[in-house]
TIRO-2110 file (N, C-alpha, C; in Angstrom, 1 decimal):
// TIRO-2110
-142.5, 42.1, -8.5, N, 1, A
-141.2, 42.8, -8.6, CA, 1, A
-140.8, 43.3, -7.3, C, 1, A
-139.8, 43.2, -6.9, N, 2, A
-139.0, 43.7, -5.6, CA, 2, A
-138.3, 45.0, -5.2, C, 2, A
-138.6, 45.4, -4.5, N, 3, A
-137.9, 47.0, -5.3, CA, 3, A
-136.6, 46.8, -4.5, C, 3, A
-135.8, 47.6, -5.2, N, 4, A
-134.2, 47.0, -4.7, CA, 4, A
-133.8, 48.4, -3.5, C, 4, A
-134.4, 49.2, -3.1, N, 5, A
-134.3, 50.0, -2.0, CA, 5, A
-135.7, 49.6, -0.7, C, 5, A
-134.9, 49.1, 0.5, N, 6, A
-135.9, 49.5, 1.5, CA, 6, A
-136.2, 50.4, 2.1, C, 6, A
-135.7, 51.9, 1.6, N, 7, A
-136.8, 52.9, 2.1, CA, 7, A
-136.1, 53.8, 1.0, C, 7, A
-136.9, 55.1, 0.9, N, 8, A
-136.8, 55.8, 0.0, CA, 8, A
-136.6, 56.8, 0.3, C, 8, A
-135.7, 57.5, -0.9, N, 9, A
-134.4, 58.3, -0.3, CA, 9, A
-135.3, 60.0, 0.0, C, 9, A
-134.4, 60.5, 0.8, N, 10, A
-135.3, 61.6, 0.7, CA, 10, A
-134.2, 62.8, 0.5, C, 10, A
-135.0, 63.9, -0.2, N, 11, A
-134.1, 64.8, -1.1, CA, 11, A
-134.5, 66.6, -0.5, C, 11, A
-133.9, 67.5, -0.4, N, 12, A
-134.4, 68.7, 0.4, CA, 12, A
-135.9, 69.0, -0.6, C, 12, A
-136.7, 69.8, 0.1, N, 13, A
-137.9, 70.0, -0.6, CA, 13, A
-137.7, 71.2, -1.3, C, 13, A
-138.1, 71.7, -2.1, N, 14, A
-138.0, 72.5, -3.1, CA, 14, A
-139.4, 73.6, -2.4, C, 14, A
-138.9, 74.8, -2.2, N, 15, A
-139.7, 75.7, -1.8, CA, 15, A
-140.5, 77.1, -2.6, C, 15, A
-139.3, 77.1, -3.4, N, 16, A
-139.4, 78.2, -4.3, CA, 16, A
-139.1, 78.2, -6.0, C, 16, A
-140.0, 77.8, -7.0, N, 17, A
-139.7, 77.7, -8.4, CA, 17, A
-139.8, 79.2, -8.8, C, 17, A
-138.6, 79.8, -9.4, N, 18, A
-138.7, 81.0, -10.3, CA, 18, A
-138.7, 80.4, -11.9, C, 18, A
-139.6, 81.4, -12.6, N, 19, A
-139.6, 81.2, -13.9, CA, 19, A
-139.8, 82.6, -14.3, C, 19, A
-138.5, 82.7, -15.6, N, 20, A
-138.2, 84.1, -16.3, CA, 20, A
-138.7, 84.0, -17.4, C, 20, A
-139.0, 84.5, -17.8, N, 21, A
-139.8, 84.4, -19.4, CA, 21, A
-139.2, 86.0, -20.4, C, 21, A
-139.3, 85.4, -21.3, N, 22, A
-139.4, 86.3, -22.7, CA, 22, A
-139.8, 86.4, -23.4, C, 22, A
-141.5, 87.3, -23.4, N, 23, A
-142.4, 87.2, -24.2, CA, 23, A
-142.7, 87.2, -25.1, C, 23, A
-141.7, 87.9, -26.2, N, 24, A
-141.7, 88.2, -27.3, CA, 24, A
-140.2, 88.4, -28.0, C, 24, A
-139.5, 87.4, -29.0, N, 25, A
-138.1, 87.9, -29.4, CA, 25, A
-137.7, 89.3, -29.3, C, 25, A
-138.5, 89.7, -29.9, N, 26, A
-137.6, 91.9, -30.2, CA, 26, A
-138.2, 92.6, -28.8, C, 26, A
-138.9, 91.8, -27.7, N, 27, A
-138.9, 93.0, -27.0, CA, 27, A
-137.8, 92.2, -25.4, C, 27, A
-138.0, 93.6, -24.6, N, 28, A
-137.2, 93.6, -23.9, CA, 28, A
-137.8, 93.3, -22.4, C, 28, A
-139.3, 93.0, -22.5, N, 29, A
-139.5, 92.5, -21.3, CA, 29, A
-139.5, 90.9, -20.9, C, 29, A
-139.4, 91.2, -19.6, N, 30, A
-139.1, 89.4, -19.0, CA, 30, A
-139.3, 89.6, -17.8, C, 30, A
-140.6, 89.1, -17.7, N, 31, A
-141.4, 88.9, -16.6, CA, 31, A
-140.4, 87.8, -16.0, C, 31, A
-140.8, 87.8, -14.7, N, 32, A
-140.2, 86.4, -13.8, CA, 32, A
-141.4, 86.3, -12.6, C, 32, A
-141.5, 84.9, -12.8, N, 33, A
-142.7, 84.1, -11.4, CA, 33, A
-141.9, 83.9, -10.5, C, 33, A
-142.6, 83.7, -9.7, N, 34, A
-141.6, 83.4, -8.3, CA, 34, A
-143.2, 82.2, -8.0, C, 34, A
-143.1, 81.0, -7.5, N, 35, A
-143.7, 80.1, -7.5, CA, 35, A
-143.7, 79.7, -5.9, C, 35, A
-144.6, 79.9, -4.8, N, 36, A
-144.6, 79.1, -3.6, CA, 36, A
-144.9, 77.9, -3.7, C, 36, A
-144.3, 77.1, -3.9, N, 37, A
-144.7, 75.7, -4.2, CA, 37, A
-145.0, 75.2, -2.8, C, 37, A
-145.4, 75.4, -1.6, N, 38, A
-145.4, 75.3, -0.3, CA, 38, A
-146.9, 75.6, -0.1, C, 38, A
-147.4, 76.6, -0.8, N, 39, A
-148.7, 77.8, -1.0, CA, 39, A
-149.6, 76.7, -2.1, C, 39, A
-149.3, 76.1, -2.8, N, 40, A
-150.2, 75.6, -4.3, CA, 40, A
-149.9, 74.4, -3.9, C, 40, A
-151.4, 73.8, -4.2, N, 41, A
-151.7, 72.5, -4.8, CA, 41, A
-151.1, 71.9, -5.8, C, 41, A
-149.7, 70.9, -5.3, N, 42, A
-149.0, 70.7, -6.5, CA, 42, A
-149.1, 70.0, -8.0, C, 42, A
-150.1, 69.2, -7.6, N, 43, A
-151.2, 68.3, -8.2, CA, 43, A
-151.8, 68.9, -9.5, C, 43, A
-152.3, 70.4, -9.3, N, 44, A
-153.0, 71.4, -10.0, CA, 44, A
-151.9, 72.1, -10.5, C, 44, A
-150.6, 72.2, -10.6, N, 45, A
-149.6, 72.6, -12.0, CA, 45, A
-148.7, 71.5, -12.8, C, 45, A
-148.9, 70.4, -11.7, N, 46, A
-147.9, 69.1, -12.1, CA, 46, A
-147.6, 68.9, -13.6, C, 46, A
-148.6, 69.0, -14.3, N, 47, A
-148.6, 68.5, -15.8, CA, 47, A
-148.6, 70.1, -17.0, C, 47, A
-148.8, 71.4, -15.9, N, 48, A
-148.5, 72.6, -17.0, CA, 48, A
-146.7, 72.3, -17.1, C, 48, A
-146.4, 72.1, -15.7, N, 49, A
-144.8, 72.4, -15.4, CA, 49, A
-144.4, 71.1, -16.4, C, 49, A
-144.8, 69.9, -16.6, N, 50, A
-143.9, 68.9, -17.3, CA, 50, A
-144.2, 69.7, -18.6, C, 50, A
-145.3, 69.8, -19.4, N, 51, A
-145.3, 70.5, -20.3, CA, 51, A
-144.6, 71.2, -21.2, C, 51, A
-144.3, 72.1, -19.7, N, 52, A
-143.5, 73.3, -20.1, CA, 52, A
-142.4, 72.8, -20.3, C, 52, A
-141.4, 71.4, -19.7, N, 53, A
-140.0, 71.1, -19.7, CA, 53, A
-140.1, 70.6, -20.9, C, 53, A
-140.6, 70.2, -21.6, N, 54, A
-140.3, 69.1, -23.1, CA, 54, A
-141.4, 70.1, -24.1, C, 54, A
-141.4, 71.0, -23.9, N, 55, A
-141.3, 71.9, -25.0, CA, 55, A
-140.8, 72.2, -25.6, C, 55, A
-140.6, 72.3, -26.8, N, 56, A
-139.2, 72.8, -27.8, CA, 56, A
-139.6, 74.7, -28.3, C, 56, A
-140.5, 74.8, -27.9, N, 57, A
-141.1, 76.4, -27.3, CA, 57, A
-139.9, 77.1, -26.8, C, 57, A
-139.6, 76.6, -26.1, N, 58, A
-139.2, 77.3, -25.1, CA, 58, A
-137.4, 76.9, -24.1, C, 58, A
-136.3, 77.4, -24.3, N, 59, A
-134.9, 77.2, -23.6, CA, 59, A
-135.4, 77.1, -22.6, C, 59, A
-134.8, 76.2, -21.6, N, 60, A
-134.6, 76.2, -20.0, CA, 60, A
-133.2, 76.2, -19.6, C, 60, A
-133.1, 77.2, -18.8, N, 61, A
-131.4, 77.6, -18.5, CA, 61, A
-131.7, 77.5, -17.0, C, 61, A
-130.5, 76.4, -16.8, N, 62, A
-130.0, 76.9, -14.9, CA, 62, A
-128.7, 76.5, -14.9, C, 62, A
-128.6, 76.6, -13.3, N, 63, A
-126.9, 76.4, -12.9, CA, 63, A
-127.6, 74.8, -11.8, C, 63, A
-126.9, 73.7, -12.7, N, 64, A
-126.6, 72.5, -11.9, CA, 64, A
-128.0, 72.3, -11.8, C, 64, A
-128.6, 71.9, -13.4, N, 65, A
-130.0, 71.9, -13.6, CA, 65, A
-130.3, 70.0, -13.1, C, 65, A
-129.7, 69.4, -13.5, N, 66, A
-129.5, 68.3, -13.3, CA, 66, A
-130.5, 67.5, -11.7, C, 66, A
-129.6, 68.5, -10.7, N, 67, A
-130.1, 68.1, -9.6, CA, 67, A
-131.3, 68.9, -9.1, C, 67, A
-131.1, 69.9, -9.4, N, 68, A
-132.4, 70.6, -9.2, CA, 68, A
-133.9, 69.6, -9.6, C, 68, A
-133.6, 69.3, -10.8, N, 69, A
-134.4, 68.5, -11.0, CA, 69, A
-135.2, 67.1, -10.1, C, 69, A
-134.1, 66.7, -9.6, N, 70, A
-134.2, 65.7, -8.4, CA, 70, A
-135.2, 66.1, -7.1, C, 70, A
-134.5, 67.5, -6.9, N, 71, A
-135.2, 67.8, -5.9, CA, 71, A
-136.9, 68.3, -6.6, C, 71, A
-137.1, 68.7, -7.4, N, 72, A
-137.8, 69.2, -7.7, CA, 72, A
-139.2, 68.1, -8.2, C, 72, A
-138.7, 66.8, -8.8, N, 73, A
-139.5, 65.7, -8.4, CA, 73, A
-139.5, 65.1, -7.4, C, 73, A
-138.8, 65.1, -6.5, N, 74, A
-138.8, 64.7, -5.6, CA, 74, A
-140.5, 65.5, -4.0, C, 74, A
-140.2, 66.6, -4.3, N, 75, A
-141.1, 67.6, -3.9, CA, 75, A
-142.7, 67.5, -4.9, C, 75, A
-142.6, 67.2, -5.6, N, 76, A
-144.1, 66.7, -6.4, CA, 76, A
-144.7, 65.0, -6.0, C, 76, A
-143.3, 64.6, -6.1, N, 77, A
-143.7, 63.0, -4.9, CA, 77, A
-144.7, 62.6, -3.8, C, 77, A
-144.0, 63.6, -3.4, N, 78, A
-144.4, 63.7, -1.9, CA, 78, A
-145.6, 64.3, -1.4, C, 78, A
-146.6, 65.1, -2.9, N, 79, A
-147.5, 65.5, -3.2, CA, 79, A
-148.8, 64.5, -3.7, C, 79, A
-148.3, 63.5, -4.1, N, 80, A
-149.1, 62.5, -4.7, CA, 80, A
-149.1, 62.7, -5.8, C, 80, A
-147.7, 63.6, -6.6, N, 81, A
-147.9, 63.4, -8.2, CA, 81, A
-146.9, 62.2, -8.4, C, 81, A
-147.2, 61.9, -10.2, N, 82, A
-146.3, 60.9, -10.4, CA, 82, A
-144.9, 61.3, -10.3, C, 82, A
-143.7, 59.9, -10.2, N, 83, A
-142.4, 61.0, -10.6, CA, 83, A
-142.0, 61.2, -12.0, C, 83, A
-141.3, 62.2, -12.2, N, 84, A
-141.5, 63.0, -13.4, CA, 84, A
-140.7, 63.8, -13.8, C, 84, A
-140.2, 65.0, -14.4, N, 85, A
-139.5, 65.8, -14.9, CA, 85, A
-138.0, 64.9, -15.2, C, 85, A
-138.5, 63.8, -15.8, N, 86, A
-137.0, 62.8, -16.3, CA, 86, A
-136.8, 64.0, -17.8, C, 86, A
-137.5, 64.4, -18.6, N, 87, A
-137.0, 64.4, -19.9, CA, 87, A
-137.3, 66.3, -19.5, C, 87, A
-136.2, 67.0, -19.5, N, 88, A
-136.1, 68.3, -20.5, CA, 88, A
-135.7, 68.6, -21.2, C, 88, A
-136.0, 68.9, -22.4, N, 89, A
-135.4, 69.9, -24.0, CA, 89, A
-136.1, 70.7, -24.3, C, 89, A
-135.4, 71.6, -24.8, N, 90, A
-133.8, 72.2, -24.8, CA, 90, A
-133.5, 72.7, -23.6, C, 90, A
-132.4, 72.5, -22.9, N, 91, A
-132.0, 72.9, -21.8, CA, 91, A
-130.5, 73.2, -21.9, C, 91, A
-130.0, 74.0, -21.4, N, 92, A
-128.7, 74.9, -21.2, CA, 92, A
-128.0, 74.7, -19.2, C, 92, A
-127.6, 74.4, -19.3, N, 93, A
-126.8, 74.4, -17.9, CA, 93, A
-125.4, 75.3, -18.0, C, 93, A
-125.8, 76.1, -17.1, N, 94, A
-124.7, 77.8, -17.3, CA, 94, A
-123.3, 76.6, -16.6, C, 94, A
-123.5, 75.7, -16.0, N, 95, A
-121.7, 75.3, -15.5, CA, 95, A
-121.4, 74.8, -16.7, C, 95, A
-121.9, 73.9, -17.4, N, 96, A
-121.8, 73.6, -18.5, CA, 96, A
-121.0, 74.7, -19.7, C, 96, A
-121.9, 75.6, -20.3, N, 97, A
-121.5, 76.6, -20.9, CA, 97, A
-119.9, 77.2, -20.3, C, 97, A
-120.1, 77.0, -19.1, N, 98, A
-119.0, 77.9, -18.7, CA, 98, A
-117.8, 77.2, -18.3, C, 98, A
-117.8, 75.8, -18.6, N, 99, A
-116.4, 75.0, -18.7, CA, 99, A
-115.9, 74.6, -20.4, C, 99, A
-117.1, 75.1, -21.4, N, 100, A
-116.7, 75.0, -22.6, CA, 100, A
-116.0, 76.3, -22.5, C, 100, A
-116.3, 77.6, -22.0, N, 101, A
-115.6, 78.9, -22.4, CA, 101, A
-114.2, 78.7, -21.4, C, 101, A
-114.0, 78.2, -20.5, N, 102, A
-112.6, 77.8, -20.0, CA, 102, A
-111.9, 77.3, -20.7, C, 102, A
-112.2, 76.2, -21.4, N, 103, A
-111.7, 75.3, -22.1, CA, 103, A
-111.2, 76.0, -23.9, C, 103, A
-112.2, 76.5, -24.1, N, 104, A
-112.0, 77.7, -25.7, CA, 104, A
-110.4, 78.7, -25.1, C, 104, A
-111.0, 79.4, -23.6, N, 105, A
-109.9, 80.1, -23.7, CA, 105, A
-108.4, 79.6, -22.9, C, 105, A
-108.8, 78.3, -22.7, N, 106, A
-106.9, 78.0, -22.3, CA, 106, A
-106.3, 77.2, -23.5, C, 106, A
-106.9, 77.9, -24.9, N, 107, A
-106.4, 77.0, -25.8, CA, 107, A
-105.9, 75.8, -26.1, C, 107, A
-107.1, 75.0, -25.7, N, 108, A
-106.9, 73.5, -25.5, CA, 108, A
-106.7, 72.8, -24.4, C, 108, A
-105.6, 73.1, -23.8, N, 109, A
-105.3, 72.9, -22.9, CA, 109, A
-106.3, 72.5, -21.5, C, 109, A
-106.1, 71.4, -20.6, N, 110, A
-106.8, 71.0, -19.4, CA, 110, A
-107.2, 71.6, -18.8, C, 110, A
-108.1, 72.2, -18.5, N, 111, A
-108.7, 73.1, -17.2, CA, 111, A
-109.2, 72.2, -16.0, C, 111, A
-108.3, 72.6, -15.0, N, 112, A
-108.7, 71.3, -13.3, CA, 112, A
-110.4, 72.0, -13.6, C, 112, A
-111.0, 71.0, -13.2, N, 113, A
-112.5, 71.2, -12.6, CA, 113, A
-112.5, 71.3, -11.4, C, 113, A
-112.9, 72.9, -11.6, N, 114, A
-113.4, 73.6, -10.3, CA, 114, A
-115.0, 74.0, -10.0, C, 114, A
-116.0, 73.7, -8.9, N, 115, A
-117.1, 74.1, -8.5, CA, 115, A
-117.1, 75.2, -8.1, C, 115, A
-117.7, 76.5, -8.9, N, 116, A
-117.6, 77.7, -8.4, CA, 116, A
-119.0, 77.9, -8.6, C, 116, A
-118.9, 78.8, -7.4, N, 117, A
-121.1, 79.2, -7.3, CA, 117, A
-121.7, 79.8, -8.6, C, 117, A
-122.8, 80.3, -8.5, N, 118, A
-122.9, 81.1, -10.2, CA, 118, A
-122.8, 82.6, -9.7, C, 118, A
-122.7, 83.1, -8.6, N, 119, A
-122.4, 84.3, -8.6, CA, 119, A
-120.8, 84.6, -8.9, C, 119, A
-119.6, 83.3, -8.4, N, 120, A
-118.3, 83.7, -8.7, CA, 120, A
-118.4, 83.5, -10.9, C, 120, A
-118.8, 82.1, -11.2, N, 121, A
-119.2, 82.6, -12.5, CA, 121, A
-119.2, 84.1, -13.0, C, 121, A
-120.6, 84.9, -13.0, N, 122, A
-121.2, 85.6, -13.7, CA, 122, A
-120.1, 86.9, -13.3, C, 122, A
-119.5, 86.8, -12.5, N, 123, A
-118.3, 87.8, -12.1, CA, 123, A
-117.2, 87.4, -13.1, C, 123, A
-117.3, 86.5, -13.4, N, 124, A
-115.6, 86.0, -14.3, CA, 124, A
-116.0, 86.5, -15.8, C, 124, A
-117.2, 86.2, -15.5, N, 125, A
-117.4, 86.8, -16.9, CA, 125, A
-117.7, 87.9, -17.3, C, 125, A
END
């Protein structure tokens, strides 16, 4: 088989994984990791982290989760893991959420698509 690219693309390296957690429904703590992926053998969490994506355990929420993800296999590649993080569920993407609430509140009506960071988001809201 031939591979239909002669060289292979390269994507920014992913330096820093945060993960927020909430450890229990009724309570109110939420730890968050902060992950040096630069620091760790990526090899040695490769298969907790896919894991954890195709868990039905557990929501995964980001902003422009899609690509993150790219980079984010992409940075395990380059490690000597396989590539990977193709499948997460359940996952929430906050631009997502937040062009359905544009759309609820211009009563039907078109909303232009605009790329706004998640800090102008979380202010609109």
């Amino acid at each position: 088989m031939e591979a239909l690219r002669s060289h292979q693309s390269t994507f920014p390296t992913v330096s820093i994984l945060q993960i927020a957690c909430r450890l229990f429904p009724d309570s109110n703590e939420s730890p968050v990791f902060l992950l040096d992926l630069s620091l760790l053998p990526l090899p040695s969490i490769y298969e907790l982290l896919r894991k954890a994506f195709v868990s039905h355990d557990n929501l995964k929420l980001d902003f422009r989760f899609k690509q993150d993800l790219v980079y984010l296999s992409s940075t395990f590649c380059s490690q000597g893991c396989d590539p990977g993080f193709d499948r997460v569920e359940p996952f929430l993407d906050i631009t997502s959420v937040y062009s359905y609430l544009q759309h609820k509140q211009s009563s039907g009506r078109k909303v232009p698509r605009q790329i706004k960071s998640l800090a102008t988001i979380c202010q609109e809201m």
